[in-house]
N, C-alpha and C positions, 0 to 999 in steps of 0.2 A: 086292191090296195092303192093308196097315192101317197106320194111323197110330198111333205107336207113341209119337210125343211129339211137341208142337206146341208154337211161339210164333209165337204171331198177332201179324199187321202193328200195331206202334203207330204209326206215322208215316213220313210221306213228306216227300222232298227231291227233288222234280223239275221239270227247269226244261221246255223247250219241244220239240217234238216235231218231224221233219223228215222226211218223204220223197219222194223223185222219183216221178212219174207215169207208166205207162208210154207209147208213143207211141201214135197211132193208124192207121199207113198199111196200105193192105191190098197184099199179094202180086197178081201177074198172076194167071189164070187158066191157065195153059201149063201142060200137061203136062209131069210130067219125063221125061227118053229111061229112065229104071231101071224095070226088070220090078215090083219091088217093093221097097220101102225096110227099115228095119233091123230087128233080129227085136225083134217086140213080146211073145213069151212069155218076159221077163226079172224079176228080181228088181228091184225101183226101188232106185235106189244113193242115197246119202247126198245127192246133189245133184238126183236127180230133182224135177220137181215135183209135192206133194204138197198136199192137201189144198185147200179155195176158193177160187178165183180169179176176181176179180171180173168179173161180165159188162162187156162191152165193155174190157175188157183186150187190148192186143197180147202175143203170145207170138211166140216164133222156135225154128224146129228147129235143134238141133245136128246132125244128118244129114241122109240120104233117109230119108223117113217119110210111112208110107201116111196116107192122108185115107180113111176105111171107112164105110159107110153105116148103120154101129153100135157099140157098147161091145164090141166085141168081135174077135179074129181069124177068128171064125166067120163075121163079116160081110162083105160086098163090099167089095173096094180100087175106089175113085172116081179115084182119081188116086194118084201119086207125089209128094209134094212136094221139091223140093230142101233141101240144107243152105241155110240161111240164110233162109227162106221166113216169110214172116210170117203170124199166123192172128188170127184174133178171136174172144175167148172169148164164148160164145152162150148158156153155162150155167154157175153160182158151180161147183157138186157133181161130181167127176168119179166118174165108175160105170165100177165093175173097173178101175181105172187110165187111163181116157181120159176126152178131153178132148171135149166139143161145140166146134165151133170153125165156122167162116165163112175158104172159105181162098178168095180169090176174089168170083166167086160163088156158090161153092158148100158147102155146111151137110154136116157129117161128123162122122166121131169119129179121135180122134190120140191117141196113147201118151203118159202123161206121162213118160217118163223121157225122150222126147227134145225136151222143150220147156223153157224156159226163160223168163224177160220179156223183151221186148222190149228193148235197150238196154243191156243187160246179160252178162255174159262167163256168168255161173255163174246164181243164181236172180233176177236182178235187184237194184236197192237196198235198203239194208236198213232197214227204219223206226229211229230213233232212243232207242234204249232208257238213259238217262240213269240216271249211277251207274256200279258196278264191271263190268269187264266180265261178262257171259252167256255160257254154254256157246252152240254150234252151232246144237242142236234149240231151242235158248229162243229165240235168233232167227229161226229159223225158223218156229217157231209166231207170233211176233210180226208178223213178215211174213206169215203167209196167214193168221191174224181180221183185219189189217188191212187189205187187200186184199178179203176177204170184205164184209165191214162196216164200215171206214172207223176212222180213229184221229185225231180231230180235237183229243184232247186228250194232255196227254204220256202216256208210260211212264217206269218207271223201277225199279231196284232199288236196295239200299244194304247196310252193311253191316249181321249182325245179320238178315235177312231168312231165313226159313224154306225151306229146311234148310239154303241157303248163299246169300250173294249172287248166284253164278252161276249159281243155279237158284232163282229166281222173278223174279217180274214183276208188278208191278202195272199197269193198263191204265187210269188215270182216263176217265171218262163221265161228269162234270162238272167245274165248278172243285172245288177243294177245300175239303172241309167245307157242300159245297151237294148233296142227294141228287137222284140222276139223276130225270128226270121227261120222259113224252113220248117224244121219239124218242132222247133220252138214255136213256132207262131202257131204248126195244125194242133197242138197239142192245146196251147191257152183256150184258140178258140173252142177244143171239144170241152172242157172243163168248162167255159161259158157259159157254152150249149146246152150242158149237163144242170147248171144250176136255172136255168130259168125252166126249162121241159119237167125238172125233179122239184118246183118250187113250192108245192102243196104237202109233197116227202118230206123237205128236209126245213120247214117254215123261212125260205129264201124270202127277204126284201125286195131286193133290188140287188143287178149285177152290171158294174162297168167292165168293158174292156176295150182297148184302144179307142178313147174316148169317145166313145157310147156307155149310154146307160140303156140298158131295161129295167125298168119298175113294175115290173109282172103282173099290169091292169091292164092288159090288150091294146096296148101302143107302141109296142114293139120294141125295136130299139131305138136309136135317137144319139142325134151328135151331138155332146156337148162344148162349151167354149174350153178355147184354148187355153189350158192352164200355163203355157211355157216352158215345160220340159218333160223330156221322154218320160220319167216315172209319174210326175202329176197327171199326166195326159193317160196312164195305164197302158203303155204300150212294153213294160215290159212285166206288169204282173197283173192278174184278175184279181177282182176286190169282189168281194162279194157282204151283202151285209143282213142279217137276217131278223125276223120276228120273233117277240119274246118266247 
């Protein structure tokens, strides 16, 4: 992909930030009476869960779903878990589409397509992204950097935002017009990090942060000109802008 025309963030309007936690309770250890649960050599749907999810997170099957002794179908089924089964995430990264999980007392791997948050009918609550509404994938990616790495400060888009309202999002990592520093700063940059490595996941454009851009066609990142002050510049929030 290349960028073909750009107008960079001048300003933000965003008020406060909201999201539900998921819970914590664990499943019995019971085997289920099923031979083995739903087929894990699937395409992940629109609703699957994708991309980091924070350790110590609860999740719940929407099926029967094996619990396997690795990232894989090649691996040993440990158990069966029921529909409705709760697990505990053990690892942010899922590899080949599974999850590290703690179902019980016992440590395995589980298919994302059939897990979902805890508390939740579809992927859980959705962080609070302030402004017009966002495409599906915007809040989705919003939801799993937060999740990931934690969003203690708001989000938000507006109108006039690059390349449309409903496709971008700014993620502040300080107050405004104060540059990230500390665990504010590791935290922006994993969220960065997170959008350009997940950029085929969550259809990402392009992502600034302390002004650098990456436009995720193998040229990395890149300094751009000075816009003259800390927020134009993105040094106190990641922008991220994304594909229809």
């Amino acid at each position: 992909m290349k960028v073909t025309a750009m107008r960079w963030v001048s300003g933000l309007a965003l008020g406060m930030l909201a999201m539900t936690a998921p819970g914590c309770a664990l499943s019995s250890d019971a085997d289920s009476e099923e031979v083995n649960g739903a087929d894990e050599d699937v395409a992940a749907s629109a609703d699957a869960l994708s991309g980091n999810v924070a350790t110590g997170s609860t999740l719940r099957t929407t099926t029967g779903l094996n619990l396997r002794a690795g990232a894989g179908t090649n691996h040993a089924i440990l158990v069966t878990m029921p529909a409705g089964a709760t697990v505990t995430v053990r690892q942010a990264a899922p590899v080949n589409g599974f999850y590290a999980v703690r179902y019980g007392s016992r440590d395995g791997w589980a298919h994302g397509a059939y897990l979902v948050k805890a508390g939740g009918g579809g992927g859980g609550a959705n962080v609070r992204i302030l402004g017009p509404a966002v495409r599906a994938h915007v809040q989705r990616f919003a939801n799993a950097a937060c999740a990931a790495y934690g969003c203690p400060y708001e989000l938000g888009t507006r109108a006039g935002h690059d390349p449309s309202a409903d496709r971008a999002v700014d993620m502040m990592q300080s107050k405004y017009g104060t540059a990230a520093s500390g665990a504010n700063l590791s935290r922006g940059t994993s969220i960065a990090g997170y959008g350009v490595s997940n950029a085929a996941a969550h259809k990402v454009y392009y992502v600034i942060w302390r002004q650098r851009i990456n436009t995720i066609d193998g040229r990395g990142w890149r300094t751009m000109a000075d816009r003259g002050s800390i927020t134009q510049n993105h040094y106190d929030h990641v922008h991220v802008s994304f594909d229809p």
